[in-house]
KEKE-3310 file (N, C-alpha, C; in steps of 0.2 Angstrom, whole numbers, plus 5000, padded with zeros to 4 digits):
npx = (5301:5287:5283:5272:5267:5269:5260:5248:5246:5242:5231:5214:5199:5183:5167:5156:5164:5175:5193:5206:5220:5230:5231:5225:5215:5200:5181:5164:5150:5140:5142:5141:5131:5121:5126:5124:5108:5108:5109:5101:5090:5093:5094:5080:5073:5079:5073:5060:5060:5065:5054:5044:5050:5051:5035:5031:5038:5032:5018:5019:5023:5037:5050:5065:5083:5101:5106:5091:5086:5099:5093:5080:5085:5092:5089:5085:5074:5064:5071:5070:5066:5078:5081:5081)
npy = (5209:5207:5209:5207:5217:5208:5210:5213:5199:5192:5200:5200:5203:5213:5206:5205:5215:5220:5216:5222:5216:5223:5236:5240:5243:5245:5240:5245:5235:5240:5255:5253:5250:5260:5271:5267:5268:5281:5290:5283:5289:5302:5303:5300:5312:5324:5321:5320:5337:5342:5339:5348:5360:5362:5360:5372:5382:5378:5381:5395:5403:5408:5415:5410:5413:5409:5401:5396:5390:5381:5372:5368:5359:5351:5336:5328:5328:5336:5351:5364:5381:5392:5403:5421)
npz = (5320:5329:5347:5357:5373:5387:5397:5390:5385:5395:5400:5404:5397:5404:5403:5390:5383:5368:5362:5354:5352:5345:5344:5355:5361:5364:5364:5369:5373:5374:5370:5356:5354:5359:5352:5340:5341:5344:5334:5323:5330:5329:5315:5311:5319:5312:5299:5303:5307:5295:5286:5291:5291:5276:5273:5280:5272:5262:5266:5269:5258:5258:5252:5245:5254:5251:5263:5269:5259:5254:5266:5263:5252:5255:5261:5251:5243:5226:5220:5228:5220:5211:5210:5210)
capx = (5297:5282:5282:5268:5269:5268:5254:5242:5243:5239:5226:5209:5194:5176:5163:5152:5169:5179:5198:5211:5227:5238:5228:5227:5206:5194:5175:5160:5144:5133:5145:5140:5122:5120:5128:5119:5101:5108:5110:5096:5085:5095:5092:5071:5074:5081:5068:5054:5063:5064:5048:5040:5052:5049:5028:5029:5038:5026:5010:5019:5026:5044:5056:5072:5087:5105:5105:5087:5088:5102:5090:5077:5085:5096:5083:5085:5070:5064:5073:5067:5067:5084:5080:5080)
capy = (5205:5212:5206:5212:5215:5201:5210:5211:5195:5190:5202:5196:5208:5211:5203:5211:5219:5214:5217:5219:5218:5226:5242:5241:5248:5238:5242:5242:5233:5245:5262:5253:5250:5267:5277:5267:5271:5289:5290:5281:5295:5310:5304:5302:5320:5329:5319:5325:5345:5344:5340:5352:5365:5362:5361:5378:5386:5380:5386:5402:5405:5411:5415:5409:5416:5403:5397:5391:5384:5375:5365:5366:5355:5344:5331:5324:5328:5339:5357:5373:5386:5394:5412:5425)
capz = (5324:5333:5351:5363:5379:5391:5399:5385:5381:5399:5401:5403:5398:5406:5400:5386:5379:5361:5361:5348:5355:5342:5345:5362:5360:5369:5361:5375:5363:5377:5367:5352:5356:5361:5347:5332:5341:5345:5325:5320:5332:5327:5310:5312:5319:5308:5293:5304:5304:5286:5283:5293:5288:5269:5272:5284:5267:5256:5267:5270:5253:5259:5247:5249:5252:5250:5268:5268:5251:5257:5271:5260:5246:5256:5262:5245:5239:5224:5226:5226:5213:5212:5206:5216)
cpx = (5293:5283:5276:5270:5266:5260:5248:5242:5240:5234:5218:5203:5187:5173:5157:5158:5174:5187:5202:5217:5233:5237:5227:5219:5202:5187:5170:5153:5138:5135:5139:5131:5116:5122:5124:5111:5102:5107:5105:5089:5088:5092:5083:5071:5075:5076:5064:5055:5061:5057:5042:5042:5051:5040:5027:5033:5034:5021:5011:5022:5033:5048:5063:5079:5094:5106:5099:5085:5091:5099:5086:5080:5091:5094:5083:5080:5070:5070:5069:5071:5073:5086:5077:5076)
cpy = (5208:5206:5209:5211:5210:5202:5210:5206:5190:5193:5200:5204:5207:5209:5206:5217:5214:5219:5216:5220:5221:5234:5245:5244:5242:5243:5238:5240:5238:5251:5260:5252:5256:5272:5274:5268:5277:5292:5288:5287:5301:5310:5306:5308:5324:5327:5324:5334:5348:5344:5345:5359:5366:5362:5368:5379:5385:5384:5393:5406:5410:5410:5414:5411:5409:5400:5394:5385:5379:5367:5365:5359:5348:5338:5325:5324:5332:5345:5362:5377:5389:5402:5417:5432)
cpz = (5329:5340:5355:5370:5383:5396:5396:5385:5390:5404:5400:5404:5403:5403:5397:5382:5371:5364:5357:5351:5351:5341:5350:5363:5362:5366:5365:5369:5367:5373:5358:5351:5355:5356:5342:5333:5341:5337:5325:5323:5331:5318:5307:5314:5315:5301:5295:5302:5298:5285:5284:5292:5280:5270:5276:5278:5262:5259:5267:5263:5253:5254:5251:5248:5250:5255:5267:5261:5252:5263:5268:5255:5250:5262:5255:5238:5232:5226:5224:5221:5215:5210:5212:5214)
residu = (UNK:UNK:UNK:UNK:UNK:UNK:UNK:UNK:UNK:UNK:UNK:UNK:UNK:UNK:UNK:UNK:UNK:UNK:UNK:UNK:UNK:UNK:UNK:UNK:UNK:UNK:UNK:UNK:UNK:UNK:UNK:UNK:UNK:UNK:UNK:UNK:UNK:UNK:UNK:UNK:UNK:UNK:UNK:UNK:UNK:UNK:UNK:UNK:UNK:UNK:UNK:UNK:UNK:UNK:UNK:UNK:UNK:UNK:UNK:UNK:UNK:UNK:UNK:UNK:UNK:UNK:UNK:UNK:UNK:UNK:UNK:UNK:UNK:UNK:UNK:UNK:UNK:UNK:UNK:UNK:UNK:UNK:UNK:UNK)
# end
């Protein structure tokens, strides 16, 4: 039989907070607000990166060694030549 304790359940949260009381984790919706825009601009960053890192190897025609090749090809797109 699970009892919680008496103060959980006669705790009252701030407002703008979710609680689960069998976890005891309170989640603030500003944390959550805040890390899905942090992610979604870390993501449009790193696109931009890529892009600019994959068109500055094409103009310069850099060969690649297995680290660049690695950022080059994992953007998703085509990949680069594999021959060294």
């Amino acid at each position: 039989m699970n009892i919680l304790p008496l103060w959980v359940l006669g705790c009252r949260h701030p407002k703008g907070t979710l609680s689960v009381p069998f976890t005891l984790r309170v989640v603030d919706v500003n944390d959550l607000i805040y890390n899905t825009a942090g992610a979604a601009i870390g993501y449009g960053l790193f696109q931009l990166f890529h892009r600019i890192f994959r068109s500055f190897i094409h103009r310069r025609g850099i060969k690649l060694n297995a680290f660049l090749r690695y950022i080059y090809n994992i953007g998703g797109e085509k990949t680069a030549d594999t021959s060294d």
